[in-house]
BALOBA-1460 file (C-alpha; in Angstrom, 3 decimals):
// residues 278
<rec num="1" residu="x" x="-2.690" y="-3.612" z="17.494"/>
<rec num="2" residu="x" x="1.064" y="-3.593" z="17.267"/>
<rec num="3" residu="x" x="2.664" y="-3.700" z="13.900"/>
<rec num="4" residu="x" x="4.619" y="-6.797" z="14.267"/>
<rec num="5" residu="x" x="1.317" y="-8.601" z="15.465"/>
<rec num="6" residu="x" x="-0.525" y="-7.147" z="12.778"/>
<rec num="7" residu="x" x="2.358" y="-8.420" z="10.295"/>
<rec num="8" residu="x" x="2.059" y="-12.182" z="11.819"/>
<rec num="9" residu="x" x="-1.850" y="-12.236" z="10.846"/>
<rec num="10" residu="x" x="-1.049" y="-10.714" z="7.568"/>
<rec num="11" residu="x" x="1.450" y="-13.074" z="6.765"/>
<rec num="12" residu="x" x="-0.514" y="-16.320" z="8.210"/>
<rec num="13" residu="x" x="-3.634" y="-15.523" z="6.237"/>
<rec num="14" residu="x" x="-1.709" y="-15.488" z="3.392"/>
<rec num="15" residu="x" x="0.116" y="-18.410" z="3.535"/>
<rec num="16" residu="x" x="-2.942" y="-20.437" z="4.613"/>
<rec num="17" residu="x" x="-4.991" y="-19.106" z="1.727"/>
<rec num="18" residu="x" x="-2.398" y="-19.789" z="-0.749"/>
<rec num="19" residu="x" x="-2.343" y="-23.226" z="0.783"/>
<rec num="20" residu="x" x="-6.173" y="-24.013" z="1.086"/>
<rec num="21" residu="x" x="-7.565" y="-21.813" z="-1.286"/>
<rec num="22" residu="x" x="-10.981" y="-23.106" z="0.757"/>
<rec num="23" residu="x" x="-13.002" y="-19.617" z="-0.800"/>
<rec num="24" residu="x" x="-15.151" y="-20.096" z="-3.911"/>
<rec num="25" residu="x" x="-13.307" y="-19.115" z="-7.172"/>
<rec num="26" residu="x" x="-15.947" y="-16.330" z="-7.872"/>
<rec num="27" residu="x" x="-15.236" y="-14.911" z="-4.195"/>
<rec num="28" residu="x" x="-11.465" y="-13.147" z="-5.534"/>
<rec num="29" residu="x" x="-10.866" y="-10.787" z="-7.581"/>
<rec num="30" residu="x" x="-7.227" y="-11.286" z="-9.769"/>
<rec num="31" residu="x" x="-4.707" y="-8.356" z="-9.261"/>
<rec num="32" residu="x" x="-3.321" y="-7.113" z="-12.457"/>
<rec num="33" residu="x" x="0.427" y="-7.608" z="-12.608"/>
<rec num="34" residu="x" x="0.849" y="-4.708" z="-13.439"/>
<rec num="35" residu="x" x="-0.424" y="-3.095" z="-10.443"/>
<rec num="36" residu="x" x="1.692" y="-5.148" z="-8.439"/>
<rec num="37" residu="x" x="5.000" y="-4.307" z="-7.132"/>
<rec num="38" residu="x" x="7.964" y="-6.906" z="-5.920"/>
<rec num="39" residu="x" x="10.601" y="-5.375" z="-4.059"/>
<rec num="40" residu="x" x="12.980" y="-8.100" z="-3.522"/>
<rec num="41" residu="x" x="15.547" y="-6.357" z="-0.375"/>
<rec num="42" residu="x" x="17.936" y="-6.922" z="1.340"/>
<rec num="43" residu="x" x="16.125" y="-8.382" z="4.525"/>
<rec num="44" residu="x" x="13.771" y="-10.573" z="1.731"/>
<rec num="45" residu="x" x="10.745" y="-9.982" z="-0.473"/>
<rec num="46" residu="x" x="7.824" y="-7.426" z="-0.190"/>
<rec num="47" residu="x" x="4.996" y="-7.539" z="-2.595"/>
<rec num="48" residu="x" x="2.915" y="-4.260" z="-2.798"/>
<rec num="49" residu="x" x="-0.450" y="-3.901" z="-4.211"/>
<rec num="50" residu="x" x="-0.714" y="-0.870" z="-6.211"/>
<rec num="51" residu="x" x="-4.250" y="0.862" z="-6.447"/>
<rec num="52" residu="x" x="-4.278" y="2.795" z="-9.316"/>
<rec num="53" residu="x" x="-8.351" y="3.712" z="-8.473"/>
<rec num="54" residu="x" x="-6.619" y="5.799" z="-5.565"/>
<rec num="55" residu="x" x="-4.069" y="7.600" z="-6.941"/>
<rec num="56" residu="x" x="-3.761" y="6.722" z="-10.540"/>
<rec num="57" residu="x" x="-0.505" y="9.397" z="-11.197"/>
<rec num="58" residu="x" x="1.391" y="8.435" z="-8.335"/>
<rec num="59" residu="x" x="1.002" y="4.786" z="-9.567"/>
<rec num="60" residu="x" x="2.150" y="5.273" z="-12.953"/>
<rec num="61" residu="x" x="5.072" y="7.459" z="-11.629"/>
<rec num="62" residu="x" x="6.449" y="3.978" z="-9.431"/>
<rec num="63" residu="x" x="5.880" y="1.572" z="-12.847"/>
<rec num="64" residu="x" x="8.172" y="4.437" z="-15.171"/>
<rec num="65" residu="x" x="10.413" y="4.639" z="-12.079"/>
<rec num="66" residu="x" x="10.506" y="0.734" z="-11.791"/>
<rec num="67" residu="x" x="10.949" y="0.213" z="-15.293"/>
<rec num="68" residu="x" x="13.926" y="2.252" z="-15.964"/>
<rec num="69" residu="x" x="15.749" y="0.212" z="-12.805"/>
<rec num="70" residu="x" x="15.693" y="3.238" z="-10.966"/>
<rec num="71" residu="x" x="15.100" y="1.841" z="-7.771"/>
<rec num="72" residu="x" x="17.645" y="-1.275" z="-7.740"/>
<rec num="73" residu="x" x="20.397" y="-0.786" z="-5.249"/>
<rec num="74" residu="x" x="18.707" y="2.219" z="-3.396"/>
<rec num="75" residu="x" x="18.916" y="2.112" z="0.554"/>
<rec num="76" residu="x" x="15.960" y="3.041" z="3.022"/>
<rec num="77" residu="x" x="17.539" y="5.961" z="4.177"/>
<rec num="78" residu="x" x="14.769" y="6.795" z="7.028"/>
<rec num="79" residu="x" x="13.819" y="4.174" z="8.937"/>
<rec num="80" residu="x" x="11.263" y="5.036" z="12.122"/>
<rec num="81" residu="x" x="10.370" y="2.091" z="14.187"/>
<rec num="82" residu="x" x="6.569" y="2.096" z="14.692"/>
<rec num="83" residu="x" x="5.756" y="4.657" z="11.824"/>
<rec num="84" residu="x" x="7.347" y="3.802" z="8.861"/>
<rec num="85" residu="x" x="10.300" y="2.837" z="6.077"/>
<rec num="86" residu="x" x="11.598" y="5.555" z="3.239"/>
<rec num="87" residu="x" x="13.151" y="4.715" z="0.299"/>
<rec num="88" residu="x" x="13.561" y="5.996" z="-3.159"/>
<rec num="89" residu="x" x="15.895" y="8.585" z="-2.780"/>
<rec num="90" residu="x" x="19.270" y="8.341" z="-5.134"/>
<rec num="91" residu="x" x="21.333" y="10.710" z="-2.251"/>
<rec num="92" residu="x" x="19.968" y="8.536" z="0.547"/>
<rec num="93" residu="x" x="19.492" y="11.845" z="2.119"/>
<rec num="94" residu="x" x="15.855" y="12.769" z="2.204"/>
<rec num="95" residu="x" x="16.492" y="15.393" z="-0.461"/>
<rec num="96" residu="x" x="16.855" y="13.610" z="-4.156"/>
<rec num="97" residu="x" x="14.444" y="12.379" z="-6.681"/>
<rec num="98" residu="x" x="14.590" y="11.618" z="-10.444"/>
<rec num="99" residu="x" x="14.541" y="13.513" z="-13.699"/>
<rec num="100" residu="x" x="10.941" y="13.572" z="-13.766"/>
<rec num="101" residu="x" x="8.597" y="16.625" z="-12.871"/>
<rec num="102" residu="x" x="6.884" y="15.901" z="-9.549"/>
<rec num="103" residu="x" x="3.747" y="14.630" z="-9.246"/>
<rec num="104" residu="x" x="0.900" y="17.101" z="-8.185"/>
<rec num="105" residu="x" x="-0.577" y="15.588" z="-4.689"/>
<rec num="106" residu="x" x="-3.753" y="13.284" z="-4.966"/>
<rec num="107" residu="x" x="-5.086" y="13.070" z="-1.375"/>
<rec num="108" residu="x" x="-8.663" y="12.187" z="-1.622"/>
<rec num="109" residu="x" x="-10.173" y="10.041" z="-4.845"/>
<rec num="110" residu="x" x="-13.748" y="10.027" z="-6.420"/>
<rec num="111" residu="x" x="-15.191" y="6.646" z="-5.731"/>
<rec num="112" residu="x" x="-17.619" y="5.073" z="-7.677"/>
<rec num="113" residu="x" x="-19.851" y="2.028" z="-7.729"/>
<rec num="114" residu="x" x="-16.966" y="0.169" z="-10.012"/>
<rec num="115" residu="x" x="-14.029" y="0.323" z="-7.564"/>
<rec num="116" residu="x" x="-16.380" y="-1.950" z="-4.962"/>
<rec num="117" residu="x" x="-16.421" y="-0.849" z="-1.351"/>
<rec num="118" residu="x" x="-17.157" y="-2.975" z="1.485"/>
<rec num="119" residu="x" x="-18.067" y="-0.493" z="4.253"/>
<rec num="120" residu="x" x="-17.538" y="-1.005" z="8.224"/>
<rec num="121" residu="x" x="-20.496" y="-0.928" z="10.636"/>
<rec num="122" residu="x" x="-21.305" y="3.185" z="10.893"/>
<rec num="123" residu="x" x="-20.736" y="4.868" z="14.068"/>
<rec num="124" residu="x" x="-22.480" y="7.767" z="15.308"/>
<rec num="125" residu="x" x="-20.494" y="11.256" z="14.781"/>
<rec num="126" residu="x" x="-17.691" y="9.504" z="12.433"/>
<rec num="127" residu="x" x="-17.482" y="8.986" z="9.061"/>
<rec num="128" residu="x" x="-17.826" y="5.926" z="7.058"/>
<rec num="129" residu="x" x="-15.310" y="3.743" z="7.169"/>
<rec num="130" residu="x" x="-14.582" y="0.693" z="4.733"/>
<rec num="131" residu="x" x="-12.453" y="-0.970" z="2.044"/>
<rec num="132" residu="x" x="-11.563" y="-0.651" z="-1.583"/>
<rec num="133" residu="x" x="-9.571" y="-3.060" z="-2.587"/>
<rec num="134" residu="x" x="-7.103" y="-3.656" z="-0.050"/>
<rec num="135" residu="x" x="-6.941" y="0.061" z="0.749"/>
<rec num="136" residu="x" x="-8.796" y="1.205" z="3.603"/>
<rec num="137" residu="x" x="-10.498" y="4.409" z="3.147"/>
<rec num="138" residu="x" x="-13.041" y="7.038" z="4.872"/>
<rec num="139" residu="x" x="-15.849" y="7.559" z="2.343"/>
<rec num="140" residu="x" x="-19.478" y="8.756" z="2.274"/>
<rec num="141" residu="x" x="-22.170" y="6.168" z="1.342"/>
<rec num="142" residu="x" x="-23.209" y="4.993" z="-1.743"/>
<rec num="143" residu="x" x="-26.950" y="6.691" z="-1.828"/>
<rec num="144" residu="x" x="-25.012" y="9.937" z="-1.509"/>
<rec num="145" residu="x" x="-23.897" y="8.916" z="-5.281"/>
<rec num="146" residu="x" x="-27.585" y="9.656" z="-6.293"/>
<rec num="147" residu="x" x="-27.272" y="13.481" z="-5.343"/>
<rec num="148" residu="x" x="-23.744" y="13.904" z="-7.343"/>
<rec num="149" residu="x" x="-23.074" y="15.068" z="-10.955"/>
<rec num="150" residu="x" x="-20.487" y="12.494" z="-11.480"/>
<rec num="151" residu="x" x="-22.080" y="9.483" z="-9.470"/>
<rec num="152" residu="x" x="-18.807" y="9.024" z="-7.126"/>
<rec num="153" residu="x" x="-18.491" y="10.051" z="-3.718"/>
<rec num="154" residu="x" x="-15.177" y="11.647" z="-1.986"/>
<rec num="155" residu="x" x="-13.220" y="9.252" z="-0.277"/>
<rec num="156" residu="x" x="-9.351" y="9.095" z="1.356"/>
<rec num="157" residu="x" x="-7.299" y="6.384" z="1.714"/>
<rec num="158" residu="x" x="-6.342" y="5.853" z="5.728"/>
<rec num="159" residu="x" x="-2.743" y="5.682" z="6.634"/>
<rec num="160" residu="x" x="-2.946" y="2.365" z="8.188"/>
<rec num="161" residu="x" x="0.123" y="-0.302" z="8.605"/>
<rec num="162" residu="x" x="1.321" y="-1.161" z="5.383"/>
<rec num="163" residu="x" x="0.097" y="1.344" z="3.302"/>
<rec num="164" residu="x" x="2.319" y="2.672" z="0.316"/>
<rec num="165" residu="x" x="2.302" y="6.331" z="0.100"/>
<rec num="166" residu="x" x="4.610" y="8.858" z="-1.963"/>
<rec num="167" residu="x" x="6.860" y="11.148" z="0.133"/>
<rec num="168" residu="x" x="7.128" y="15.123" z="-0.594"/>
<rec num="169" residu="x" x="8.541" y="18.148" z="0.620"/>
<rec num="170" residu="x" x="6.118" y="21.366" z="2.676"/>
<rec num="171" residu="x" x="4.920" y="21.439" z="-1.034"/>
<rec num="172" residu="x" x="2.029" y="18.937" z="-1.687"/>
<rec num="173" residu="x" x="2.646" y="18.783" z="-5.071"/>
<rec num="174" residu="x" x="6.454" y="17.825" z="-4.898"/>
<rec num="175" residu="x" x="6.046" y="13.996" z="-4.890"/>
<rec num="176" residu="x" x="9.062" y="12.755" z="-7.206"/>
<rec num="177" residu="x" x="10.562" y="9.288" z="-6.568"/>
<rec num="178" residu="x" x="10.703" y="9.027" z="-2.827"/>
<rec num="179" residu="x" x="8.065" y="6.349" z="-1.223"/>
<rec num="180" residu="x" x="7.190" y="4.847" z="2.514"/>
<rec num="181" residu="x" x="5.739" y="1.820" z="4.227"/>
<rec num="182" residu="x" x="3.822" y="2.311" z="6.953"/>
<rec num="183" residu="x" x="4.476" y="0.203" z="9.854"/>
<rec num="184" residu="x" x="1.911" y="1.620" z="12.120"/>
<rec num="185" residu="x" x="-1.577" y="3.371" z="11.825"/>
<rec num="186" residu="x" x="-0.628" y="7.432" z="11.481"/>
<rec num="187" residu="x" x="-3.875" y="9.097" z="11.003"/>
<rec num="188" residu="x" x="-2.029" y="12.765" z="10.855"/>
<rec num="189" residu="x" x="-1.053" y="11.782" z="7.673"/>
<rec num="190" residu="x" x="-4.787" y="11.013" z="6.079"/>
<rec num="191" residu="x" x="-5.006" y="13.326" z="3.318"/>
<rec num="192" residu="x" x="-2.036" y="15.604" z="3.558"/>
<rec num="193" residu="x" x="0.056" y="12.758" z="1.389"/>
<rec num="194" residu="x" x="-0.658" y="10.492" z="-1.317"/>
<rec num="195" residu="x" x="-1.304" y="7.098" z="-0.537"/>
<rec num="196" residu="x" x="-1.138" y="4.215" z="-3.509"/>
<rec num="197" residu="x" x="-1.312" y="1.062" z="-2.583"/>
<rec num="198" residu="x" x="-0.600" y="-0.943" z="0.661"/>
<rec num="199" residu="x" x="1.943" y="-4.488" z="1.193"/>
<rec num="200" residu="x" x="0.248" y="-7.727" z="0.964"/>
<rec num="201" residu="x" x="3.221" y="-9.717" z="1.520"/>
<rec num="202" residu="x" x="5.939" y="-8.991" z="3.798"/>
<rec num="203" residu="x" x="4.972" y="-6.767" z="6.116"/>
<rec num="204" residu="x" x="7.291" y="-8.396" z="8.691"/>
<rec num="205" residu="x" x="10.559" y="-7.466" z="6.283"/>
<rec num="206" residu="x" x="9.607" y="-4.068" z="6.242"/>
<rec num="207" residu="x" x="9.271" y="-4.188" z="10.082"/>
<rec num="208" residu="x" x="13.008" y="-5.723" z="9.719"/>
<rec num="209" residu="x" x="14.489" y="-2.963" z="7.986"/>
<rec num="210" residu="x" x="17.760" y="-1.031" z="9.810"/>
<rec num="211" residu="x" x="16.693" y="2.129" z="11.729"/>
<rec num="212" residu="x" x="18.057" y="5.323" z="10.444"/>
<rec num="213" residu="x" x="16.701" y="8.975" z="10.235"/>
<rec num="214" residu="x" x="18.970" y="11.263" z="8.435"/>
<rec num="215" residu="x" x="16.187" y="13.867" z="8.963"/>
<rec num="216" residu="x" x="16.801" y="13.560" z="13.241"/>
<rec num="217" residu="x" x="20.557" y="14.450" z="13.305"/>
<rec num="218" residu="x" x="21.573" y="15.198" z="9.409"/>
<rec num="219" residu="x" x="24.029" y="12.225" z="8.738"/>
<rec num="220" residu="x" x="23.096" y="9.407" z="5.897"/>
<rec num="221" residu="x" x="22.242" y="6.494" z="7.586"/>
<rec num="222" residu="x" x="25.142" y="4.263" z="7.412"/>
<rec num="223" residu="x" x="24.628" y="0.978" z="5.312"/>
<rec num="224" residu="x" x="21.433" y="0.871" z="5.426"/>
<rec num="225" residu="x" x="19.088" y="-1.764" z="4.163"/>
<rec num="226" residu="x" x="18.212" y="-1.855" z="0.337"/>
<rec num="227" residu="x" x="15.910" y="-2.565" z="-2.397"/>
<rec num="228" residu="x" x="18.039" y="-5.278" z="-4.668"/>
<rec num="229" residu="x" x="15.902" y="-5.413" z="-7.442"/>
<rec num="230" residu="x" x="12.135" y="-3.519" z="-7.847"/>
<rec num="231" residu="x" x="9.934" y="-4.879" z="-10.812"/>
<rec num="232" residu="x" x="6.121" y="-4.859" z="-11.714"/>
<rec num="233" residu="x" x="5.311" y="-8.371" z="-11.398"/>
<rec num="234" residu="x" x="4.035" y="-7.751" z="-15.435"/>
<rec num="235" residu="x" x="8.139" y="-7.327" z="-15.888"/>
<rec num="236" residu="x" x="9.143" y="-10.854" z="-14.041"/>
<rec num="237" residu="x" x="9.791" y="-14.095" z="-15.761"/>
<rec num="238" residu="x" x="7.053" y="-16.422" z="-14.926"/>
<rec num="239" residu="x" x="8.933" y="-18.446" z="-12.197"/>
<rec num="240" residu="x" x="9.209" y="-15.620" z="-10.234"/>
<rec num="241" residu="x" x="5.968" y="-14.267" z="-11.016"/>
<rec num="242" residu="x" x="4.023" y="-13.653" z="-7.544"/>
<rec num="243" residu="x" x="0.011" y="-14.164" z="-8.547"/>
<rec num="244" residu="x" x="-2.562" y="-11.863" z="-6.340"/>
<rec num="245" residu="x" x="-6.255" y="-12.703" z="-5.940"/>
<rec num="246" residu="x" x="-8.038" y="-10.441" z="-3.168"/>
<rec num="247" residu="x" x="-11.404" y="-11.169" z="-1.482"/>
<rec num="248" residu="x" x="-14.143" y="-9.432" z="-3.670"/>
<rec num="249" residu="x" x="-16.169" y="-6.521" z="-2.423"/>
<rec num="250" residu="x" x="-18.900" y="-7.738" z="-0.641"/>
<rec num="251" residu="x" x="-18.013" y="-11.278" z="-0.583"/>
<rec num="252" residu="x" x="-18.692" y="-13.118" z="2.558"/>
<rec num="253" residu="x" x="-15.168" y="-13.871" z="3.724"/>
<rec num="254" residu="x" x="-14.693" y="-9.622" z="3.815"/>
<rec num="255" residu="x" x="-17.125" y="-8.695" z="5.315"/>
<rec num="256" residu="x" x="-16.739" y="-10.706" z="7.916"/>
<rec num="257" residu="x" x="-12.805" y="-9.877" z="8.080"/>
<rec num="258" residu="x" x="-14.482" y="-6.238" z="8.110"/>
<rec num="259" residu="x" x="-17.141" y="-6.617" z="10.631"/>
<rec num="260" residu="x" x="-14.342" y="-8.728" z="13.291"/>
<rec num="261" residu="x" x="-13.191" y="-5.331" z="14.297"/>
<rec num="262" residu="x" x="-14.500" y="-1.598" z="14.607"/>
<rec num="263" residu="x" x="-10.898" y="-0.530" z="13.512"/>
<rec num="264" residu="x" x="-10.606" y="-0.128" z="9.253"/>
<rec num="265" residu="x" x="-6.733" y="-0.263" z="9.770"/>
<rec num="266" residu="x" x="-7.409" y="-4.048" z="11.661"/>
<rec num="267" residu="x" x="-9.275" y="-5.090" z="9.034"/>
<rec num="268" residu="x" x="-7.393" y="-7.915" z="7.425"/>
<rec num="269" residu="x" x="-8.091" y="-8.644" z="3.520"/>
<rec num="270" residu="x" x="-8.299" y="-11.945" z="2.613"/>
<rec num="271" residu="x" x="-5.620" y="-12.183" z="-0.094"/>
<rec num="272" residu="x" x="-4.152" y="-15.754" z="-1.913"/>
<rec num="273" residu="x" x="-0.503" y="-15.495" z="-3.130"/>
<rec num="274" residu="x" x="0.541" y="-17.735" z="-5.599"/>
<rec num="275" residu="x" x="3.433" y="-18.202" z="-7.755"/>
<rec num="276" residu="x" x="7.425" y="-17.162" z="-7.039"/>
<rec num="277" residu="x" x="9.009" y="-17.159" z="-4.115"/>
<rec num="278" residu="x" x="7.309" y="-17.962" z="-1.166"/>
C-alpha cells in the first residue's frame, strides 16, 4: 500500500471515530498524556503515540528532550520520500544531539500478558505477527510464556509507515536526540534501531514535509520544514489538549482491522481523537 493511501485511511478512521464514537466505551483503552506527543509543524499538527512498553529509555529521553523546549524551531533536515522524515538535530546536519549521554539501543522488548497483543492469522515458515498497542510487532506466542523464567516472550517492533524510531550513528548505542517518521514499510530496519511509538494523527503532514538529504550530497537542506512547538500532551493547556483512546487488545473492532489484511504494517488501529485541534 502506498504511504499517502495508507495516510488517507489513517486519517478517515480517525476522524469518523472521533465523530461517531459507534464502539462500546469498554472496547478503548485511554492513552496516557503523557505518552503522547504533539508536534505542531510547520506543514500542521502530528500527534505521536509513544509506547513506553517498547522502548521505555528512548521514550523518556523524547519527554526530557520535549520538556526542556529542545525541539521547538528544529528543521527536518533529511527528508526521503517513501522512507521517512528526520528531525531532532540542533546542526540540521545529521551529526548533532543534546547534552545528554546517548541512549544504549533497545531493539527487541520482553512482552508480557499485560501489554495485550492481538496477533495476525500465523503463516507457515514466518513468525508471528500482531499488535501491541498501536505498534506492530513480530513476537512468539503467548503459550511460549509458560516455558520462560520471566513469563514474557521476545518481540520487535516492525518498521511500518508511521512508526517513531530514534536515529543513531554505526554505533547502536549512540541514540541522542535525533528521531524519524516512517513514511513507508522498511523492514531492513527491524531490530537494528529503536522504534518508540508510531503517528496516529497526521500521517499525511509528515508525507508533506520538504525533501532534503544532507547525508546524499553534504549540504544542509535549505529551509527546511520545522517542528514549531513539541509538547507531551500532559504539558498542553486543556484546549489544546488532543485525547487518545485506542481499540483494546482483543476487542472485536481489532481484530477484525487485524484479520482485513495478511500485512501487520496494513493493519489499521482503530483510534478516537478527541480534544484540540482537529
Amino acid at each position: 500500500m502506498k504511504p499517502e493511501a495508507l495516510a488517507g485511511i489513517m486519517a478517515a478512521a480517525a476522524t469518523s471515530l472521533a465523530a461517531g464514537g459507534a464502539m462500546a466505551q469498554d472496547a478503548w483503552r485511554a492513552l496516557a498524556p503523557e505518552n503522547v506527543w504533539v508536534l505542531d509543524t510547520s506543514k500542521g499538527r502530528v500527534v505521536v503515540a509513544l509506547a513506553p512498553e517498547v522502548a521505555p529509555r528512548h521514550v523518556e529521553r523524547i519527554r526530557t528532550l520535549t520538556a526542556r523546549g529542545f525541539y521547538d524551531g528544529l528543521g527536518f533536515h533529511r527528508v526521503i520520500p517513501g522512507f521517512m522524515a528526520q528531525g531532532g538535530d540542533p546542526e540540521g546536519t545529521g551529526a548533532g544531539g543534546s547534552d545528554l549521554p546517548d541512549v544504549p539501543g533497545e531493539f527487541s522488548f520482553r512482552r508480557g500478558r499485560e501489554a495485550g497483543f492481538t496477533p495476525m492469522e500465523p503463516r507457515p515458515g514466518q513468525p508471528l505477527s500482531g499488535i501491541v498497542g498501536v505498534m506492530p510487532v513480530v513476537t512468539q506466542p503467548d503459550a511460549q510464556m509458560m516455558v520462560t523464567a520471566d513469563f514474557r516472550v521476545p518481540a520487535t517492533a516492525r518498521f511500518c509507515p508511521g512508526v517513531l524510531g530514534m536515529a543513531r550513528s554505526t554505533d547502536p548505542n549512540s541514540a541522542n536526540s535525533q528521531f524519524f517518521l516512517m513514511t513507508a514499510a522498511n523492514p531492513g530496519l527491524d531490530g537494528d534501531y529503536t522504534a518508540l511509538g508510531r503517528v496516529v494523527q497526521g500521517l499525511e503532514v509528515v508525507n508533506a514535509l520538504k525533501p532534503g538529504d544532507p547525508a546524499e550530497d553534504g549540504a544542509v537542506t535549505a529551509d527546511p520544514d520545522r517542528i514549531v512547538r513539541a509538547r507531551m500532551a500532559s504539558d498542553l493547556p486543556a484546549v489544546e489538549r488532543p485525547i487518545l483512546r485506542i481499540a483494546a487488545p482483543g476487542t472485536p473492532a481489532l481484530v477484525a482491522a487485524v484479520a482485513a489484511t495478511r500485512d501487520v504494517c496494513s493493519v489499521i488501529v482503530p483510534v478516537e481523537i478527541s480534544g484540540g485541534p482537529q
